[in-house]
N, C-alpha and C positions, 0 to 999 in steps of 0.2 A: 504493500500500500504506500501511493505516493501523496503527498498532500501539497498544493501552490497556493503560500502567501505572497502576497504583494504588498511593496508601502507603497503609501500614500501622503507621507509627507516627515519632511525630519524637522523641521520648528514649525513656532507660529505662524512664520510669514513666509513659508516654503509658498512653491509654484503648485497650481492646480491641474493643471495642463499633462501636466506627468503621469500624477492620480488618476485623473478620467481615463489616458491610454492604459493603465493598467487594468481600471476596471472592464472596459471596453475590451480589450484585446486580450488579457493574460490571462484567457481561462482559470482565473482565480477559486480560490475555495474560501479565500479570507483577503481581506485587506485591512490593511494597520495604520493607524494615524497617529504619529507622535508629533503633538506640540506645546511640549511645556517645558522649558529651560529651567533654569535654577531660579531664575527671577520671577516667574511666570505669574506666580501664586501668588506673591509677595504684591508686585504691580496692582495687580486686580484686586486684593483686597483695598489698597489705595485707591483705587479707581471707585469702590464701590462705597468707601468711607465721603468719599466726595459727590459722587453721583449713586443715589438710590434706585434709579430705574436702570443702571448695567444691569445686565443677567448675571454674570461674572463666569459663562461659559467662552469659548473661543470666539473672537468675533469674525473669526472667518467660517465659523462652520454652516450656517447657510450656504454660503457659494459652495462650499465645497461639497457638501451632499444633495445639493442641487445638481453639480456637476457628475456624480457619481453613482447615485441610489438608480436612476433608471438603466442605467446599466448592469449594477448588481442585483438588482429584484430581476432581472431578466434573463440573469445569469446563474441565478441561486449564491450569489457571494455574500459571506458574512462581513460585518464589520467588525472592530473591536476599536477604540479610538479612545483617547485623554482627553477630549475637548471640552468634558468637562470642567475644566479646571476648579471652581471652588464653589460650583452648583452644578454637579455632574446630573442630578434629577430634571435640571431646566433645561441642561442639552437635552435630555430626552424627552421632554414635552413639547422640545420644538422641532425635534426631528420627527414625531409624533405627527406635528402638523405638516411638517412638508411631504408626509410619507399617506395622509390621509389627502390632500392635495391631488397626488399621482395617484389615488388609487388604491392605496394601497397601507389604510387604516386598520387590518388587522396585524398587520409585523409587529412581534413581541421585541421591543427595547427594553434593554435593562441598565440602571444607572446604581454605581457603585459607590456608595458613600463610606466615610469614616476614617478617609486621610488627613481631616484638619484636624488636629490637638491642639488648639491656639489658646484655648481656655485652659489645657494640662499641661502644658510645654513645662511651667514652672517647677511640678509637681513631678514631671516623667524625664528630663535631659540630664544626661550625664554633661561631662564638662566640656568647653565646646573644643569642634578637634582642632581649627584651626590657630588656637593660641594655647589650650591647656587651660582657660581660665574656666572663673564660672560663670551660668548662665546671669548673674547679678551684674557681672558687666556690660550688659547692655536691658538690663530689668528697665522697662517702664517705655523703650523705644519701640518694642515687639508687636508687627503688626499682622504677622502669620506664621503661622510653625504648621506643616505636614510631614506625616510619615510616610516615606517611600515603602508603601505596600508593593505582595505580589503578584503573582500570575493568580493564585488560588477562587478569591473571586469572581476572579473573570470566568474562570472553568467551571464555577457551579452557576455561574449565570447560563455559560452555552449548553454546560448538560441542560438546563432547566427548559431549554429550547429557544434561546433570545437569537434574533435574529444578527442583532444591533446591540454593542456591550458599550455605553459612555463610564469612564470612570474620571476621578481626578487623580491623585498622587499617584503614579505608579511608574513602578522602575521601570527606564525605556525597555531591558528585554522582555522583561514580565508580558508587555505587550504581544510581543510573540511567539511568546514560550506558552501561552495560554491554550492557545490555539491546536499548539502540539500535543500537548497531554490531552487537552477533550477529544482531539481524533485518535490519538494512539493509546490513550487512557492508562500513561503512564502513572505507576506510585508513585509517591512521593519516594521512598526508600529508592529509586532510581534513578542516583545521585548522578552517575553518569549519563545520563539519557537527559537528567536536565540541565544539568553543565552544555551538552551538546547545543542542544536546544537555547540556551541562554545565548552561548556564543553567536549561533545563529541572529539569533534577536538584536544582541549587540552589533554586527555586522548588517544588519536591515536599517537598526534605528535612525541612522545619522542617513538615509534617503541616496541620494545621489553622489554621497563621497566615495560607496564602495561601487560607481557605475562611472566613475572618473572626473568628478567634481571637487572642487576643493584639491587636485589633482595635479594639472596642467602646470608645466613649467616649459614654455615654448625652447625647443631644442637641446632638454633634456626629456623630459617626458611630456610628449606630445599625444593630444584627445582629439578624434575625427566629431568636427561638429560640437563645440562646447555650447552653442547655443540652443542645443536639441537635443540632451540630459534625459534619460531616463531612469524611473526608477525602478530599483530592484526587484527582482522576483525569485523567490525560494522552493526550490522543489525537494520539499523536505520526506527523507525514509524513519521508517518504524524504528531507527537505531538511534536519532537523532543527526545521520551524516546528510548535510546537503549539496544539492549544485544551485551554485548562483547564477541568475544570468539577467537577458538586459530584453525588452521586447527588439523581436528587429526593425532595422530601417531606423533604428534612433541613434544620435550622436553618442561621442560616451564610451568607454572600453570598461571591464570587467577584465582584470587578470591577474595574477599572482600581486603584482605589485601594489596597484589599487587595495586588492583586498591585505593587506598586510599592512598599510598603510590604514584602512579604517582598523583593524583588530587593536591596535597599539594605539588609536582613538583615545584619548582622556582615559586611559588603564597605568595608571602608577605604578603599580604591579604583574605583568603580566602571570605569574604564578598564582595570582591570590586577589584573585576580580571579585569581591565581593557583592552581590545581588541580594535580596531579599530570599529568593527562591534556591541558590545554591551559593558556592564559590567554584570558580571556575579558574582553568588553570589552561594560560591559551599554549604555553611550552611546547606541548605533546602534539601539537596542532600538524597536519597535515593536508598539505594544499597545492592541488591539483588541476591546470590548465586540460582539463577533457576536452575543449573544442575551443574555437574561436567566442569569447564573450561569455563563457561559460567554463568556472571552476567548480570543482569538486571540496566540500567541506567537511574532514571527517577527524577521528581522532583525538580528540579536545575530550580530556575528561576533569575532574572537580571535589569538591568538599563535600559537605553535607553545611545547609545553610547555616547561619551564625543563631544565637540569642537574643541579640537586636537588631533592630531595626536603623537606619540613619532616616534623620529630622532637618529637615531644611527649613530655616528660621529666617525672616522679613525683619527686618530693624530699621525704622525713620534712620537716617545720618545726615540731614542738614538740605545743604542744595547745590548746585551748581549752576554757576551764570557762566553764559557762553556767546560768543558771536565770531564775525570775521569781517575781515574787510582786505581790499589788496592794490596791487600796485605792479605795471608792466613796463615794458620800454627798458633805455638803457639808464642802469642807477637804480633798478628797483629794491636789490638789494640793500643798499645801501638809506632808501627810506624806509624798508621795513625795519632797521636796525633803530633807525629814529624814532620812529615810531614807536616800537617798544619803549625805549626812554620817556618819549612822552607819557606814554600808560603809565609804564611808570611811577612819575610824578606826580600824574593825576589821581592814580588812587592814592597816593600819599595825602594829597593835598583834600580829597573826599573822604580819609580816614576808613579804606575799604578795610572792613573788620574778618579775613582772611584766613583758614588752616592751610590752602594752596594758591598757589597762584602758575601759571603756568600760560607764557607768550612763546608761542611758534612759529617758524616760516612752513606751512607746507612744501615739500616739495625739495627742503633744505635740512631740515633738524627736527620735524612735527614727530615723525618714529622712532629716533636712537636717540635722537634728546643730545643731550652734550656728548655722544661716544658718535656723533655725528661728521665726516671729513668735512673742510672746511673746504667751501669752493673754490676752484680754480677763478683768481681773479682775471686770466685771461678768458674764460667763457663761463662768465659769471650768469643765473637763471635770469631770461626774458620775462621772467613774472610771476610775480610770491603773493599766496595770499599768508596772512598773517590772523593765525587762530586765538583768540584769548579766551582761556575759562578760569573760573575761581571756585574754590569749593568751601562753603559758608553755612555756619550753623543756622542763619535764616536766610528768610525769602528779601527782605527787604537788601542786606547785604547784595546775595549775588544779583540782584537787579540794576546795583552799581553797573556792575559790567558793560550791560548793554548801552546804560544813558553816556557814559565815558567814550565807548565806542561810536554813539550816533554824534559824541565833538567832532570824531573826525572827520564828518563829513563838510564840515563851514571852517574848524578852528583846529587842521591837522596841516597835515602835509600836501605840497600839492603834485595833481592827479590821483589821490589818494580814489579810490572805487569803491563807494559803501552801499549794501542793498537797501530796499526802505524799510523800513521792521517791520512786518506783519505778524510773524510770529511771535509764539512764547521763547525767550530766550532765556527761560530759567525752569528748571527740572529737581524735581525730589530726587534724592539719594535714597534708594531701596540698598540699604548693604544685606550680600544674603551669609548666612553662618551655618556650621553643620554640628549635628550631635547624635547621640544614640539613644533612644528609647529604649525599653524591655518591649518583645516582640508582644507578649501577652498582653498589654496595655492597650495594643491597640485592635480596634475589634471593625471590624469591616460589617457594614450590609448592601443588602441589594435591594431595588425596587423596582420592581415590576410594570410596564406600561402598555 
């Protein structure tokens, strides 16, 4: 028995275009929607402290299961998706309605609650990992804390017969690893089958990095058609070994190198990948170029899962004022240098109340910062814009920013090129932190629609 997942998207703001060819063409059995970053949760309760009427589900998932459900209802494909994010019940009532819309008002969705502990975090977090301190160092700024739940939910949703699984927190494998166990109905005891399986997932979740995205380095590693990406497709066996591959006629390569470059993906530890669902140990891995676009994934075995859980925690940190402005021609260099001086003075002189401050040239020092070479004054850049942010315990501070910047459009340098502000030029700081729950603590349900 073979089984074909397809993704359907690696963040929030992935391409939709991709998804619909999967659904459409990849004689799928599942398709998988990862889009929730580390900040994901965090933002959106912000969003929702501000605005009441957010849903505080994806705000893409309209279009996208607009784009995709007539396909998969026509196809028999499941979905399984996070778009939940922190009302995974609301994604389901509104996929409810676009699915009653088509037609197609009896498909059982099912929405997974019980990722948010923002009410327990204080009660359930060990120390945080990123500093070793305690959760008290940042007591009173905490605007979200979730448990990275696993696959398990998901699995007794689709035994339960859900067509369509929303959930929120969940580890990006769990997403695909869920799928595996309900069709092959592995135990849990089968530590290596979900190590398999996890890897798998991991190598799915991040969409089009292991189909050559995130990839290309023109004349070292060269992609046919980077503008015509597709996403992955899994032809998963009863063992947990798969082949990857890409739909054809789409830009994009699939091959040893791609896929070894996603495995080693955000893994600190390739021996010791820890998931909710197992620990996985990518070492043992073996990988297999079977045909053009298409490798073979097997060999990957694993732990038995931990006793916690990791919590990813949302904490207010202040704000950041930002803008830009620039300068072309011969010498621009050289007044973006003035320039700065000016800001400079200026925020001296406005008393900007500042923990950073930071004046760039793009295009000159905006990425290495001072480990930056200094340009050849013989062919010095035709044209700098010049980035300023400040990052400020309030709102009023980094709003400095911007009114200092619109001087320079009358009271700067001249040719100086400044946009006219429409936009907001000043953004909360969501800092996110990690820690670990006891697994027991946290209790998952489903609800039915």
């Amino acid at each position: 028995m073979t089984i074909r997942i397809g993704s359907g998207s690696a963040w929030w703001g992935d391409r939709i275009s991709p998804a619909e060819a999967n659904a459409a063409h990849g004689r799928l059995d599942f398709l998988c929607f990862e889009t929730m970053a580390e900040a994901t949760v965090s933002a959106a309760q912000v969003r929702k402290s501000r605005d009441p009427s957010f849903p505080g589900y994806d705000t893409y998932l309209e279009d996208r299961f607009r784009a995709v459900l007539p396909h998969c209802l026509a196809n028999g494909t499941r979905i399984v998706s996070n778009q939940g994010w922190i009302n995974p019940s609301g994604a389901a009532e509104k996929t409810k309605e676009i699915l009653a819309g088509l037609g197609h008002g009896d498909v059982k969705v099912a929405a997974v609650e019980g990722a948010l502990i923002t009410d327990r975090i204080a009660a359930l977090a060990g120390p945080i990992l990123e500093t070793g301190g305690s959760l008290s160092e940042i007591a009173g700024e905490i605007v979200s804390a979730e448990a990275y739940m696993g696959a398990g939910p998901i699995v007794e949703a689709l035994d339960n017969g859900a067509q369509i699984v929303l959930t929120g927190r969940v580890a990006d494998p769990s997403i695909f690893l869920a799928p595996m166990i309900h069709a092959f109905g592995w135990g849990p005891d089968e530590v290596q089958k979900y190590a398999m399986g996890s890897a798998i997932g991991h190598l799915m979740e991040c969409g089009a990095q292991v189909t050559g995205g995130y990839f290309a380095d023109p004349g070292y590693k060269d992609v046919p058609e980077p503008w015509n990406f597709a996403f992955p497709i899994a032809e998963v066996e009863e063992d947990g070994s798969a082949v990857l591959s890409k739909l054809d006629g789409t830009g994009g390569r699939i091959d040893r190198r791609t896929v070894l470059e996603q495995m080693f993906y955000e893994v600190h530890d390739p021996a010791n990948y820890i998931t909710p669902d197992c620990v996985v140990d990518f070492t043992s891995a073996t990988i297999e170029e079977v045909d053009p676009d298409r490798v073979r994934i097997s060999g990957i075995s694993g732990k038995p899962r931990t006793p916690t859980l990791k919590a990813s925690i949302g904490a207010r940190e202040g704000f950041i004022g930002q803008d830009m402005f620039f300068y072309a021609g011969p010498g621009a260099l050289a007044k973006a240098r003035l320039a700065k001086r000016v800001l400079e003075e200026r925020f001296r002189i406005v008393n900007l109340q500042a923990e950073d401050v930071r004046i760039d040239f793009l295009g000159v020092n905006a990425i290495h910062g001072p480990m930056s070479p200094e340009p050849d004054p013989a062919h010095e850049p035709y044209e700098v814009c010049v980035r300023v942010a400040a990052r400020t315990r309030t709102r009023a501070e980094a709003e400095k920013v911007g009114r200092e910047v619109d001087g320079m459009a009358v009271s700067g340098l001249g040719s100086t090129g400044k946009s006219v502000p429409f936009g907001d030029r000043v953004r909360e700081v969501v800092g996110v932190w990690s820690t670990l729950v006891d697994r027991a603590a946290v209790t998952p349900s489903i609800r039915y629609f």
